[in-house]
DOLUM-7669 format. One line per field, with one value per residue: residue number from 1; residue in three letters; y, x, z of N, C-alpha, C in turn. Coordinates in Angstrom, 3 decimals. Layout:
REM residues N
n: NUM;...
res: ala;...
n_y: Y;...
n_x: X;...
n_z: Z;...
ca_y: Y;...
ca_x: X;...
ca_z: Z;...
c_y: Y;...
c_x: X;...
c_z: Z;...
***
This chain:
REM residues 73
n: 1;2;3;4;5;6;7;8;9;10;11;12;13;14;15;16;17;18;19;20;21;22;23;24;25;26;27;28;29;30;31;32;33;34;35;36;37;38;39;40;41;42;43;44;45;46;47;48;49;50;51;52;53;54;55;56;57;58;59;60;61;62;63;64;65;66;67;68;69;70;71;72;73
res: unk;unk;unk;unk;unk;unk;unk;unk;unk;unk;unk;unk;unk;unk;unk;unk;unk;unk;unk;unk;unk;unk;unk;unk;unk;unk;unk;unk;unk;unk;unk;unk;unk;unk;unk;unk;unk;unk;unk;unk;unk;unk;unk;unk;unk;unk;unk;unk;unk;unk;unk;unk;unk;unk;unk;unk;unk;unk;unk;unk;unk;unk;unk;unk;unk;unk;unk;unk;unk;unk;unk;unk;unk
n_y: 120.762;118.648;119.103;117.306;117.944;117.116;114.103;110.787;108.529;105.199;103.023;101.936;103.649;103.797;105.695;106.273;108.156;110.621;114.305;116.978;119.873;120.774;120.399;117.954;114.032;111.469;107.997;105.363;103.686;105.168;107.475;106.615;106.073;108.671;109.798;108.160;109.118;111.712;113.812;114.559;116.253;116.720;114.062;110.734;107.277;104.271;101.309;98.751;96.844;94.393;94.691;96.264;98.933;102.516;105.931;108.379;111.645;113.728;113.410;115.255;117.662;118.355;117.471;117.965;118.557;115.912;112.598;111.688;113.224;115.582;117.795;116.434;115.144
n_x: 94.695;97.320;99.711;102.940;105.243;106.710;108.158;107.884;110.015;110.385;112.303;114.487;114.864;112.949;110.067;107.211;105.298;103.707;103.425;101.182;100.722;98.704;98.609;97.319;98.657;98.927;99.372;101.008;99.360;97.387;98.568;99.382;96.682;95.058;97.102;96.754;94.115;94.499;94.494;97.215;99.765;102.191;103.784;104.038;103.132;104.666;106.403;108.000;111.011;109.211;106.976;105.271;102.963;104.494;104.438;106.191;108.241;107.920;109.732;112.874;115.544;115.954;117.088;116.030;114.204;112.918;111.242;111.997;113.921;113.024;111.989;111.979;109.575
n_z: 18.749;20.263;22.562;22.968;25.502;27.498;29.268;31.200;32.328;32.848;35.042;33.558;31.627;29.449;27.835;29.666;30.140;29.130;29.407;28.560;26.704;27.865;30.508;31.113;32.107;30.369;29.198;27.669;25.696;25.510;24.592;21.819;20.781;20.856;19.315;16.604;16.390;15.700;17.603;18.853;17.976;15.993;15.803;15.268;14.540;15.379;15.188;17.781;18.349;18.915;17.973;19.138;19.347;19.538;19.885;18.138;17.615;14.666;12.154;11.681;11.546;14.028;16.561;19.435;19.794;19.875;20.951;22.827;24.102;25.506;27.748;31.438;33.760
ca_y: 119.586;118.759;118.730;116.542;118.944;116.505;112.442;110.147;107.117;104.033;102.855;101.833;104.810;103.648;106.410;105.267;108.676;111.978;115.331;117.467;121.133;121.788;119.680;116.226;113.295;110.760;106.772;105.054;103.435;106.186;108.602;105.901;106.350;109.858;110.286;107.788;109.987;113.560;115.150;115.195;116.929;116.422;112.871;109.665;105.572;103.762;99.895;98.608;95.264;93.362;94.723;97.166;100.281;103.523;107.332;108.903;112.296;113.474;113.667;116.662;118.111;119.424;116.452;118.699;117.706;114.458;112.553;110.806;114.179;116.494;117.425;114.658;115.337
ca_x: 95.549;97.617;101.301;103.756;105.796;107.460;108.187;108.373;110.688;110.772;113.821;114.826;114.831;111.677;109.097;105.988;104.266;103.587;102.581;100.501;100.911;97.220;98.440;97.300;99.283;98.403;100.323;101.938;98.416;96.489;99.128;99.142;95.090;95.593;97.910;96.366;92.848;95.059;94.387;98.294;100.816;104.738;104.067;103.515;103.176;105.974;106.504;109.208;110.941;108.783;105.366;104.306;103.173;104.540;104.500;107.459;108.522;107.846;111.200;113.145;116.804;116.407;116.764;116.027;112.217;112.432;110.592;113.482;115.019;112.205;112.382;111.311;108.487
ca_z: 18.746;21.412;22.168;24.219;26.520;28.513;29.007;32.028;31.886;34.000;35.784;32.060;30.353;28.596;28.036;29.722;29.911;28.415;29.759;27.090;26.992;28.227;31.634;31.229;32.059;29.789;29.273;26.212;25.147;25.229;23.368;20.739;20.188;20.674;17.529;15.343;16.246;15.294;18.473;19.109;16.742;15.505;16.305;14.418;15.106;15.497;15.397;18.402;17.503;19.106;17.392;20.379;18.650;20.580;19.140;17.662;17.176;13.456;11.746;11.515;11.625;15.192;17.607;20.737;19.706;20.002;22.747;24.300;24.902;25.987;29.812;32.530;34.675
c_y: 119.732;118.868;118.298;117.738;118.112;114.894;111.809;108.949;106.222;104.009;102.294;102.642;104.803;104.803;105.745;106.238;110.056;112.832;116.057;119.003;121.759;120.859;118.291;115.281;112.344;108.722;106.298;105.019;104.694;107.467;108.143;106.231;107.711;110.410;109.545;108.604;111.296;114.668;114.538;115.030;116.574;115.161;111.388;108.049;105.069;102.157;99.265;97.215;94.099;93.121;95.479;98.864;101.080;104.508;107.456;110.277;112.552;114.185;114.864;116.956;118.852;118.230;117.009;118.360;116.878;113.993;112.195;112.294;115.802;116.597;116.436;115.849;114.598
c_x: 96.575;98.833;101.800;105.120;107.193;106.889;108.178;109.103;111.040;112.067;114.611;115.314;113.857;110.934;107.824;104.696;104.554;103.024;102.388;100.624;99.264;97.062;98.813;98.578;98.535;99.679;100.377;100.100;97.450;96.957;99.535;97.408;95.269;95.841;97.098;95.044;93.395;94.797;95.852;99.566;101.542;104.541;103.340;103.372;104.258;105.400;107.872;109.536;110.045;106.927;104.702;104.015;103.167;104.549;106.012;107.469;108.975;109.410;111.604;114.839;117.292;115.838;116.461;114.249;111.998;111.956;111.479;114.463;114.292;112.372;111.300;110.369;108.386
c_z: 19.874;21.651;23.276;24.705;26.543;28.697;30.812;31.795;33.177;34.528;34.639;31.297;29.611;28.621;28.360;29.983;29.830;29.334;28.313;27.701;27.546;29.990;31.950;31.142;31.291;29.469;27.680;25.591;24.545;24.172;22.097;19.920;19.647;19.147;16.297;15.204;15.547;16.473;19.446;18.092;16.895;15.668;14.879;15.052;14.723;15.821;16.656;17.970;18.138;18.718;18.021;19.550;19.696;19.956;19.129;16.992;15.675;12.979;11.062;11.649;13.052;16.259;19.017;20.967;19.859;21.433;23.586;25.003;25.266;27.340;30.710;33.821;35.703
***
């Protein structure tokens, strides 16, 4: 199973793509399939308000995991 490392974020701040600890760059869509398939960990589906499903770091007491604050690639 796989794990997210590290984030990229538009000129937004948006996350719009993942690196995986075995390399790969991969984009929102695909790390949506991804998770709902189980080949990548700590993570879950998320709804944004406007209906876009994006992944979300699985909830925990140690915000240093989360995706918004993983290091930028």
């Amino acid at each position: 199973m796989a794990k997210i490392v590290a984030v990229r974020k538009d000129e937004n701040g948006v996350i719009n793509e993942y690196k995986l600890d075995n390399g790969s760059i991969i984009g929102v869509e695909q790390a949506v399939q991804m998770t709902k398939d189980g080949q990548i960990g700590d993570c879950n589906i998320g709804k944004t308000k406007d209906g876009k499903e994006v992944i979300r770091s699985n909830r925990d007491n140690n915000s240093s995991n989360n995706l918004d604050n993983l290091p930028i690639f």
